[in-house]
C-alpha positions as CSV (number, residue, x, y, z in Angstrom):
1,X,20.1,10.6,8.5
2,X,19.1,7.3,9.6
3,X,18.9,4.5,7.4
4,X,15.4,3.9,7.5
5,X,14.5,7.4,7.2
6,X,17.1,7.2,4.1
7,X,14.9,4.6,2.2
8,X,11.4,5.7,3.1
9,X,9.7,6.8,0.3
10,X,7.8,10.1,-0.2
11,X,4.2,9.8,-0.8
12,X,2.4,10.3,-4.5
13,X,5.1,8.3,-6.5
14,X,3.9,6.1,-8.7
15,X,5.4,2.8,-11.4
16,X,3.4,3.0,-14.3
17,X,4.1,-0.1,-16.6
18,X,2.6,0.2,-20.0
19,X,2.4,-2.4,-22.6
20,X,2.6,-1.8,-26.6
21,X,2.0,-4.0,-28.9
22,X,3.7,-2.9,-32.4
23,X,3.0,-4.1,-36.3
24,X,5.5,-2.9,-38.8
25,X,3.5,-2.0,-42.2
26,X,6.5,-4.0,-44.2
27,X,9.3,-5.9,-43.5
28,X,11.9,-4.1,-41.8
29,X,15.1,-4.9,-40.0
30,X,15.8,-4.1,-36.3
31,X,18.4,-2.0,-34.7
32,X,20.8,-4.4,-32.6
33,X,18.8,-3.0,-29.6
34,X,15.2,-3.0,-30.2
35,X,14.5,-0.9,-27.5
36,X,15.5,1.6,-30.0
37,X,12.2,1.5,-31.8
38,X,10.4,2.6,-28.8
39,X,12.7,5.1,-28.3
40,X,12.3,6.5,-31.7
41,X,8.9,6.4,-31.3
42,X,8.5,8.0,-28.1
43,X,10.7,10.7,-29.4
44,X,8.6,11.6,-32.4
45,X,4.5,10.9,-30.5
46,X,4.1,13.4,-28.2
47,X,1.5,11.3,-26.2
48,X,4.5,8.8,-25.0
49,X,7.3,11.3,-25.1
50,X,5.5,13.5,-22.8
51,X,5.2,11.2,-20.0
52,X,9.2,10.1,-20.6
53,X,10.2,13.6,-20.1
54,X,8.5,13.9,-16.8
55,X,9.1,10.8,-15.3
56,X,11.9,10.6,-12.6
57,X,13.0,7.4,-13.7
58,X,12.2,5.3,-17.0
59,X,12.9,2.1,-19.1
60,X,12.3,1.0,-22.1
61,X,12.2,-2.6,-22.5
62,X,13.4,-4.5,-25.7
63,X,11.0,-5.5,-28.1
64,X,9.4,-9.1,-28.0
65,X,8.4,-11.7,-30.7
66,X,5.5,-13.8,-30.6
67,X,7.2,-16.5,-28.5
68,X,8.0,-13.8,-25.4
69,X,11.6,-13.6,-26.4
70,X,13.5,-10.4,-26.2
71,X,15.0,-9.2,-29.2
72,X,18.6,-7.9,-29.4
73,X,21.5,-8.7,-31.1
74,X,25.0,-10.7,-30.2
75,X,28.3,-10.3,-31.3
76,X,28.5,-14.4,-32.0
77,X,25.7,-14.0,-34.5
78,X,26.3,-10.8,-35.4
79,X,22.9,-11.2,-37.7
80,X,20.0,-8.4,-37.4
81,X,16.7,-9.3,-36.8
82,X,13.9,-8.9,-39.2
83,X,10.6,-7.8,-38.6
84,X,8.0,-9.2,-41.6
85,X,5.5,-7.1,-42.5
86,X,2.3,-7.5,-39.9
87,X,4.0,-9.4,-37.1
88,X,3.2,-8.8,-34.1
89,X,5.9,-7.4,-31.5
90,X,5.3,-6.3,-28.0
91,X,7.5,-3.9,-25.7
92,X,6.5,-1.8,-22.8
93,X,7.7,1.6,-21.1
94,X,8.0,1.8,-16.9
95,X,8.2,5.0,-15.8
96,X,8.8,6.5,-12.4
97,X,6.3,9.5,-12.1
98,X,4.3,11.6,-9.9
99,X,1.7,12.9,-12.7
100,X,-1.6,11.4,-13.7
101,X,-0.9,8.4,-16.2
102,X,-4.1,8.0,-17.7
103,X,-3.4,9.4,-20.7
104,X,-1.1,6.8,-21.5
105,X,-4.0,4.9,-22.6
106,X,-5.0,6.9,-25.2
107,X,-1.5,6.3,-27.1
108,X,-2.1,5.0,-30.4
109,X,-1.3,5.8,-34.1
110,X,0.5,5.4,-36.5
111,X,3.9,6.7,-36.8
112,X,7.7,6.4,-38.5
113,X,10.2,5.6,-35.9
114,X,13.1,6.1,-38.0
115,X,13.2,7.9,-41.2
116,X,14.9,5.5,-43.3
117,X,12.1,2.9,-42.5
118,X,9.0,2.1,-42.7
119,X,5.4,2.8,-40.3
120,X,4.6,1.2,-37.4
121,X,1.2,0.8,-35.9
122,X,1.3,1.1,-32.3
123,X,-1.0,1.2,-29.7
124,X,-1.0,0.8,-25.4
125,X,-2.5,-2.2,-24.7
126,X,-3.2,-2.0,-21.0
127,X,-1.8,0.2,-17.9
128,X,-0.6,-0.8,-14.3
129,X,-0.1,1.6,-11.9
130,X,2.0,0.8,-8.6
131,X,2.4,3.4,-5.5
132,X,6.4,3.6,-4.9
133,X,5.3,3.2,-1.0
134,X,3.9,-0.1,-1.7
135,X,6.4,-2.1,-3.7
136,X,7.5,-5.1,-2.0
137,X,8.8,-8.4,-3.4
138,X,7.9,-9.8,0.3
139,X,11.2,-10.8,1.1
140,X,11.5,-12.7,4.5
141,X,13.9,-14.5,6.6
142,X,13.9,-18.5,5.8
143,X,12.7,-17.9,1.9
144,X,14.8,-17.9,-0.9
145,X,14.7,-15.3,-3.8
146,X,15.2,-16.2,-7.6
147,X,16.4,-13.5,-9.8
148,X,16.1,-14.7,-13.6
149,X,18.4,-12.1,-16.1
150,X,16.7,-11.8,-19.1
151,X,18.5,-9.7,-21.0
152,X,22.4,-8.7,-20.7
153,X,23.4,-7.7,-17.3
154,X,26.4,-6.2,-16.5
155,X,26.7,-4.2,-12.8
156,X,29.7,-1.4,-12.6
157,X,32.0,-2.5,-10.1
158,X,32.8,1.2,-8.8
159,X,29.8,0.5,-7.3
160,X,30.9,-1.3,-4.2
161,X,34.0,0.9,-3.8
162,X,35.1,0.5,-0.2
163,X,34.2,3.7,2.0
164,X,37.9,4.6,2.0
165,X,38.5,5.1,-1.6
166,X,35.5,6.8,-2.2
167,X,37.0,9.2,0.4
168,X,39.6,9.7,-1.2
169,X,37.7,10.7,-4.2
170,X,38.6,8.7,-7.0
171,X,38.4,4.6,-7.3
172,X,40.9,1.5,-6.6
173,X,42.2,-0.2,-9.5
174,X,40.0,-2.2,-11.0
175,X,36.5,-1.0,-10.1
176,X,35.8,0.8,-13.4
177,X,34.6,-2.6,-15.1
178,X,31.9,-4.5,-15.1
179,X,30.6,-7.4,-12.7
180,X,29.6,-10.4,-14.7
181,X,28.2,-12.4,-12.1
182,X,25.3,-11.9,-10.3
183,X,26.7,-11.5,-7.0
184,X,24.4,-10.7,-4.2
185,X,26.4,-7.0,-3.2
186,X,26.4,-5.8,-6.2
187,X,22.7,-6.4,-7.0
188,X,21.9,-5.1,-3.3
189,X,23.8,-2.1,-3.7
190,X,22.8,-1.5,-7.5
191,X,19.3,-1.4,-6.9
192,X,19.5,0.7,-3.4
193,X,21.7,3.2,-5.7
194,X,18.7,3.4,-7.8
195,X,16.4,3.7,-5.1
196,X,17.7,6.5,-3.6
197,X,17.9,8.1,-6.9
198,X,13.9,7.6,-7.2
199,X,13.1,9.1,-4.1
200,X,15.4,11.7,-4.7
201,X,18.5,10.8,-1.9
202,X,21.2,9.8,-3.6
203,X,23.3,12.8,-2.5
204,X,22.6,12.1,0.8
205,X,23.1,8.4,0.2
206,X,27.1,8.3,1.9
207,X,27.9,5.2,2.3
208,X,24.4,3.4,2.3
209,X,24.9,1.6,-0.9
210,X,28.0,-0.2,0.1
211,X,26.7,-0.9,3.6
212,X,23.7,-2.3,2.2
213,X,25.7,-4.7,-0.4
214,X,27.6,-5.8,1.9
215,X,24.5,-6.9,4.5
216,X,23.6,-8.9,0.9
217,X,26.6,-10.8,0.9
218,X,26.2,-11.9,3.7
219,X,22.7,-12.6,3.6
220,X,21.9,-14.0,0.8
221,X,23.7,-17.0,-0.4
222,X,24.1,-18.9,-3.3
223,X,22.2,-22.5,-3.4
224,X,22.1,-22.6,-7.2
225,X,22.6,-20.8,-10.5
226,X,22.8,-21.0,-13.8
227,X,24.1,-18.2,-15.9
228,X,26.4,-17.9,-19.1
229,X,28.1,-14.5,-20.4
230,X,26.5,-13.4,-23.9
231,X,28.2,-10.3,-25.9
232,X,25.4,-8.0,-27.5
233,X,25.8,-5.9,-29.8
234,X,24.1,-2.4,-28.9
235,X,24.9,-0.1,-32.5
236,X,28.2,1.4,-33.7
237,X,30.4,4.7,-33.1
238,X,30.6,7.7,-34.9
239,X,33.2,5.0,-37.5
240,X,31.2,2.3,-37.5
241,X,33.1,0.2,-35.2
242,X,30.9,-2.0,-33.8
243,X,29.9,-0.9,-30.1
244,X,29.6,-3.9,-27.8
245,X,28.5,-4.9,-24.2
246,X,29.7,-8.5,-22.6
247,X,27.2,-8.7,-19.7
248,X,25.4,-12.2,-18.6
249,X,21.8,-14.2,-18.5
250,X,20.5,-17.1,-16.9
251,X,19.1,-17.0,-13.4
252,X,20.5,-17.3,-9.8
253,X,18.8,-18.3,-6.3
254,X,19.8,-17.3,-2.9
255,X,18.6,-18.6,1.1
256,X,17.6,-15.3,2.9
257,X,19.6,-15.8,6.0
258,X,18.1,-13.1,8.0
259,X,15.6,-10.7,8.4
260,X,17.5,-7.9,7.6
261,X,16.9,-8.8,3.7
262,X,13.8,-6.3,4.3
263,X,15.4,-3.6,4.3
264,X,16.4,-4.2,0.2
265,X,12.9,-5.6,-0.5
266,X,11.8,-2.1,-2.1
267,X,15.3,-1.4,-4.0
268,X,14.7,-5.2,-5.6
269,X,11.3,-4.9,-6.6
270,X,12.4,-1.6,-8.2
271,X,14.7,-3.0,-9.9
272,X,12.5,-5.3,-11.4
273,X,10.7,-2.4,-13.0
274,X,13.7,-0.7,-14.1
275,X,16.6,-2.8,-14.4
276,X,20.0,-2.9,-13.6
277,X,23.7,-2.3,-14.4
278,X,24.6,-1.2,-17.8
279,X,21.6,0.6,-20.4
280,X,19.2,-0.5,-18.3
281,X,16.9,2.1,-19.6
282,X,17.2,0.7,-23.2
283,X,16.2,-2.5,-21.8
284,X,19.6,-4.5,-21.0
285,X,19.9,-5.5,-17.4
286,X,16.1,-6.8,-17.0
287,X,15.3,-8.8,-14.2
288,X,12.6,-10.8,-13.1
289,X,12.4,-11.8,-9.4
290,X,10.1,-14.8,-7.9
291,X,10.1,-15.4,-4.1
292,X,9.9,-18.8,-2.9
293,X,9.8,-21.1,0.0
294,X,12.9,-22.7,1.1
295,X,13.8,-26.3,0.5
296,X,13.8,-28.5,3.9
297,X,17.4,-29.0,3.9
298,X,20.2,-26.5,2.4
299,X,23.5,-27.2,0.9
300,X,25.4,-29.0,2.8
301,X,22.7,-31.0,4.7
302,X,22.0,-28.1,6.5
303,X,18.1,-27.6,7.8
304,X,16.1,-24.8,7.4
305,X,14.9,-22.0,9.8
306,X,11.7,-23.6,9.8
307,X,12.1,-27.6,10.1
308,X,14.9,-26.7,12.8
309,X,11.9,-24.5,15.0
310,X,9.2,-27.8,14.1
């Protein structure tokens, strides 16, 4: 099948994004994760849980305080958070899907996310609704993209196994850790890996996802950054051990070197939706992408595309 063909999305596929806003009835501590909550919730109101068990792909994002920041615990602090009684948190659910979402809308209550704790009121906020077909970040040669991590990141490495090893059926050492940098192949290939999976390819996917990566490295480069690696804590094991999850936040910025960066511009943008690398459907792994015009002059006193055609 040929690449484009590959990618192309089928018609009547729809992102649904829809924000919660949440009030505990008393003070009440977090799980590590927050996404947990929703979760919990989703599990137990048959008006959210409905649409989650229908939906081709879904995330749940972590909970937010009344600053915008999301809410998860680190190893360093190792300190839970603590909801007071009547504060305001927000979250919201994507959802890959092909049903009518409307109902979402009417999701409101009152419910008990976890036994052992107290009510939460809840209700959906507002609804947007994005066609699959149409989702575009509006990537372009001569622009540069900024990808901002806001929560833990961490991409699986066996994800840009070579062609030959994955022949050979099993990976090279090394590949079954993480990537804690956000290098532009493994994004690339990440998100086309979870394309594929959306439109319902990824058997057929061969070697597309590595292909793909690799285009990204080589075009899109680095011309700044600024990320450090952060250790959250997502719950414990069936002991109590503490489970943990080293991933990174901060943000990056690469030059578009070419106008083959269009072909990734759907995979990215859905990726933005749903995140990526490790439990990015409890909310770790979210990204935020913003596409901007390129400086004048690059690193290296290089010019742009543009001033070099003026």
């Amino acid at each position: 099948m040929k690449l484009s063909d590959l990618l192309r999305p089928p018609e009547g596929l729809s992102v649904v994004k829809a924000e919660l806003l949440l009030v505990p009835a008393e003070d009440t501590t977090l799980p590590p994760m927050s996404s947990r909550v929703l979760k919990s919730l989703a599990l137990r109101e048959q008006c959210l849980g409905s649409q989650l068990s229908r939906a081709a792909l879904f995330r749940l994002s972590m909970l937010r305080d009344q600053r915008g920041s999301p809410i998860y615990s680190t190893h360093s602090t190792g300190r839970p958070r603590v909801a007071r009684q009547g504060e305001p948190l927000r979250g919201y659910v994507s959802i890959l899907t092909a049903s009518d979402p409307s109902q979402l809308l009417q999701c409101s209550g009152r419910a008990r996310p976890f036994d052992d704790g107290p009510p939460f009121e809840y209700q959906v906020t507002s609804l947007s609704v994005a066609q699959l077909d149409m989702l575009r970040l509006g990537l372009g040669e001569g622009l540069n993209l900024r990808l901002s991590f806001l929560t833990p990141t961490a991409i699986p490495a066996m994800i840009m196994n070579p062609p030959w090893a994955k022949a050979r059926g099993k990976p090279i050492a090394g590949t079954r850790g993480y990537r804690l940098f956000p290098e532009p192949s493994y994004i690339v290939a990440y998100s086309v890996g979870l394309w594929l999976m959306a439109v319902g390819r990824r058997r057929e996917a061969g070697y597309a996802p590595y292909y793909l990566g690799r285009l990204g490295d080589l075009r899109m480069i680095e011309v700044n950054y600024s990320v450090r690696p952060v250790t959250a804590l997502v719950g414990t094991d069936d002991r109590g051990h503490m489970r943990l999850m080293r991933g990174f936040v901060g943000w990056a910025e690469y030059a578009l070197t070419s106008k083959a960066v269009e072909r990734f511009d759907g995979p990215l943008a859905l990726a933005q939706e749903m995140g990526i690398g490790k439990l990015r459907s409890m909310g770790m792994g979210e990204v935020r992408a913003e596409v901007l015009q390129a400086p004048k002059f690059r690193p290296g006193g290089k010019r742009s595309n543009d001033q070099r055609r003026s």
